[in-house]
N, C-alpha and C positions, 0 to 999 in steps of 0.2 A: 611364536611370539605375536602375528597380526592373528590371531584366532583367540589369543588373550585379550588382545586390547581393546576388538571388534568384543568382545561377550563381557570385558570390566563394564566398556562405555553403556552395553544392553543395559547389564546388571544396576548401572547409576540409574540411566531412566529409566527404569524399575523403581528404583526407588525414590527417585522423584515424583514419579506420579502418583507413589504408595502415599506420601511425605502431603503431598499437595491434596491428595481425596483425604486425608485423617485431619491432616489441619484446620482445612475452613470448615469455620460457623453458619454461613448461608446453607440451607441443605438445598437449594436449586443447585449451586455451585458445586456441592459436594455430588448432585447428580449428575451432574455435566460432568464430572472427572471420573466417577464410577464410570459412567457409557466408553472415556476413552482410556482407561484401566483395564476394562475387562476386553476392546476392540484388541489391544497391545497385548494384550499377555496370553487371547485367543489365538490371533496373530502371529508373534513374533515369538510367545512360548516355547514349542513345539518345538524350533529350529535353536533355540539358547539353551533347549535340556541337551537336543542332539549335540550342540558343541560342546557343551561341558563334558559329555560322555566323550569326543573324542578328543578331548583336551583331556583326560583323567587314562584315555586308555593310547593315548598318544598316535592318534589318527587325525587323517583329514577328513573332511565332507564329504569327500567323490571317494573315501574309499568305504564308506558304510554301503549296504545293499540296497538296492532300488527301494524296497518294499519299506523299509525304512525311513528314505529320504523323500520320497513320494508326499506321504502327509504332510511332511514338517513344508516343502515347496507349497502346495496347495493352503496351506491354513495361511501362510504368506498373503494370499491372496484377499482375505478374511480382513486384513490391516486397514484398506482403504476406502473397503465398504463398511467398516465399523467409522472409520472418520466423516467419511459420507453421512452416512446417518445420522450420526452427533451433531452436525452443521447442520443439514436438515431440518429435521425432526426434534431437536433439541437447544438448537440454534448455539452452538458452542458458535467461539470466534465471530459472531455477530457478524458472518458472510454477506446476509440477506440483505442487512442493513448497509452494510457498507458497499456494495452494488450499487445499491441505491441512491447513495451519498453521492456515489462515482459520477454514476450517470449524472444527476441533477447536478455535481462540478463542472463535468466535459459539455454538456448543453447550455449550462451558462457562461463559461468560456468563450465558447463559440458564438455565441450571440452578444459578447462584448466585444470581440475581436472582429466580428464582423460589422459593427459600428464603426470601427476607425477609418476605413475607406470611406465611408458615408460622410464623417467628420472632416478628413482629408479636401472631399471633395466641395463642402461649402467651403472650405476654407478658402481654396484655392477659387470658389466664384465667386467670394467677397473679398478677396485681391484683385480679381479681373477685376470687378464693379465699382470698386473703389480705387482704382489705377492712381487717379490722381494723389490719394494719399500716402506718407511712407507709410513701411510693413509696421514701423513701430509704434503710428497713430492708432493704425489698425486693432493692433495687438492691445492698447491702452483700454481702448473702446469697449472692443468685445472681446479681448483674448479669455476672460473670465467663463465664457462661454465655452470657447473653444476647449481650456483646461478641463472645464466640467464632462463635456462631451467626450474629451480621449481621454478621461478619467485619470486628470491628476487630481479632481476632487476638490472641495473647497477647500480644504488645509493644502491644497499646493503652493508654489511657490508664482508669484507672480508674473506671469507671462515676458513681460516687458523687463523688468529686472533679468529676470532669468537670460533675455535673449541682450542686454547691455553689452555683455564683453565683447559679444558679433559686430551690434552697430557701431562701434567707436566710442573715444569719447568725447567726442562733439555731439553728437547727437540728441544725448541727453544732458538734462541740465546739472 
């Protein structure tokens, strides 16, 4: 029964990706599914005839003979250097690109998140420096700054409003 359902599922993506290279009109695209058609069925063929042979002659895999099961293992190996290549050299999955995306997200992350200590830290010496005034003169002043710097951005929410339900409602008018 799991030697059927493992070779139905093969047999679908077989035919999906038969379904998917005859389909599209782009012929770069249709090259790009041919490269991973032919990796698959170089690959995975070999071991989907052996099943069906011992699905037809009512065997398992470990009871075929070495000489047999030898090639169909090794072409196995064939699968994910035919993907290799396709991503490569053909650029399926737009891997290259998207590395690249990565990187230059995870770098500018990192260099906005390492501004908030920076921002933090005037903040907190334009509190010292400004002792005498409350936090929520402060905030009035220049909280505009401060939002822009830890990046709630100019469409944030107004500093001082925002922090009202903290100071009471005496505080503000």
């Amino acid at each position: 029964m799991a030697n059927g359902t493992i070779l139905g599922g093969l047999g679908l993506g077989f035919a999906s990706l038969l379904w998917n290279t005859v389909r599209t009109t782009n012929a770069e695209t249709r090259r790009k599914t041919r490269v991973i058609m032919l990796g698959t069925v170089v690959g995975v063929g070999p071991m989907f005839l052996l099943g069906m042979a011992g699905l037809y002659l009512g065997r398992e895999l470990d009871q075929f003979p070495f000489w047999t099961l030898a090639p169909c293992v090794a072409a196995l190996f064939l699968l994910p250097l035919t993907f290799a290549y396709a991503v490569v050299r053909h650029r399926v999955l737009g891997i290259p690109q998207l590395l690249r995306l990565g990187l230059q997200y995870a770098f500018a992350r990192r260099l906005l998140l390492s501004l908030v200590p920076l921002v933090a830290s005037v903040l907190i010496l334009d509190l010292l420096w400004n002792a005498d005034q409350p936090l929520i003169e402060v905030l009035r002043a220049r909280g505009w700054a401060y939002g822009l710097l830890g990046g709630a951005g100019p469409g944030g929410a107004d500093p001082a409003t925002a922090l009202a339900p903290l100071a009471g409602p005496d505080v503000l008018p």
